[in-house]
C-alpha positions in Angstrom: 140.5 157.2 -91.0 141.8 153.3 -90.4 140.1 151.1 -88.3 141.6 148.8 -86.1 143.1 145.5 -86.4 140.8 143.0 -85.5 142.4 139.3 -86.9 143.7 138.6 -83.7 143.3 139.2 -79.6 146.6 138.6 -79.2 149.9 137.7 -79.9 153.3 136.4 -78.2 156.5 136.6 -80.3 159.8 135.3 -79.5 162.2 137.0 -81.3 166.1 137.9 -81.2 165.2 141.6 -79.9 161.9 143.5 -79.1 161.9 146.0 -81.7 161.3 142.5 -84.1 159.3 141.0 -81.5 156.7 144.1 -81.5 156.9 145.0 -85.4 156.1 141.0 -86.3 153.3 140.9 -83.2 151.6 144.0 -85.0 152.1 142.6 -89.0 150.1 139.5 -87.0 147.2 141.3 -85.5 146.8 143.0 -89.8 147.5 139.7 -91.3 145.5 136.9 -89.0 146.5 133.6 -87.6 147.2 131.7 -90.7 148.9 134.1 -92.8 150.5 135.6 -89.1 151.9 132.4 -88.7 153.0 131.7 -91.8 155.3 134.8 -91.9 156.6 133.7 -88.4 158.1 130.4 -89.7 159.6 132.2 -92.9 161.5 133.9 -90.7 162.2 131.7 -88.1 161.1 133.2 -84.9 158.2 131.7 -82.5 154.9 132.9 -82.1 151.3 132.1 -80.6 148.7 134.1 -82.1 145.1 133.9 -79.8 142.2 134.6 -82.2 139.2 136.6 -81.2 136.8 133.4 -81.0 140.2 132.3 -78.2 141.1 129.8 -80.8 145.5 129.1 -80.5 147.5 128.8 -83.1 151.4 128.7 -82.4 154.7 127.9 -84.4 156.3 124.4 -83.5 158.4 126.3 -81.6 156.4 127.9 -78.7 156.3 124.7 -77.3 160.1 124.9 -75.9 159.1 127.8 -73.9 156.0 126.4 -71.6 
């Protein structure tokens, strides 16, 4: 049995269409901030991922959408 994905409390992804938007949101919550991130500016969508100790990491991006 899997457990659950535990790198992240959450995630925001802006992304051309939701079906992209929710597939790269759950690639983020398996992969953690830094590598989430990093997959997020290869390609080229924004993203804010919210760590479990509430620490934020976003693209350079998410700040255009305050």
């Amino acid at each position: 049995m899997g457990s659950s994905a535990d790198a992240a409390a959450s995630v925001t992804v802006i992304a051309p269409n939701a079906m992209l938007a929710d597939a790269l949101a759950t690639a983020a919550f398996v992969l953690g901030p830094a590598e989430g991130i990093q997959l997020f500016d290869r390609l080229g969508v924004d993203g804010l991922i919210i760590s479990p100790g509430l620490d934020r990491h976003a693209t350079r991006g998410m700040g255009d959408y305050h």
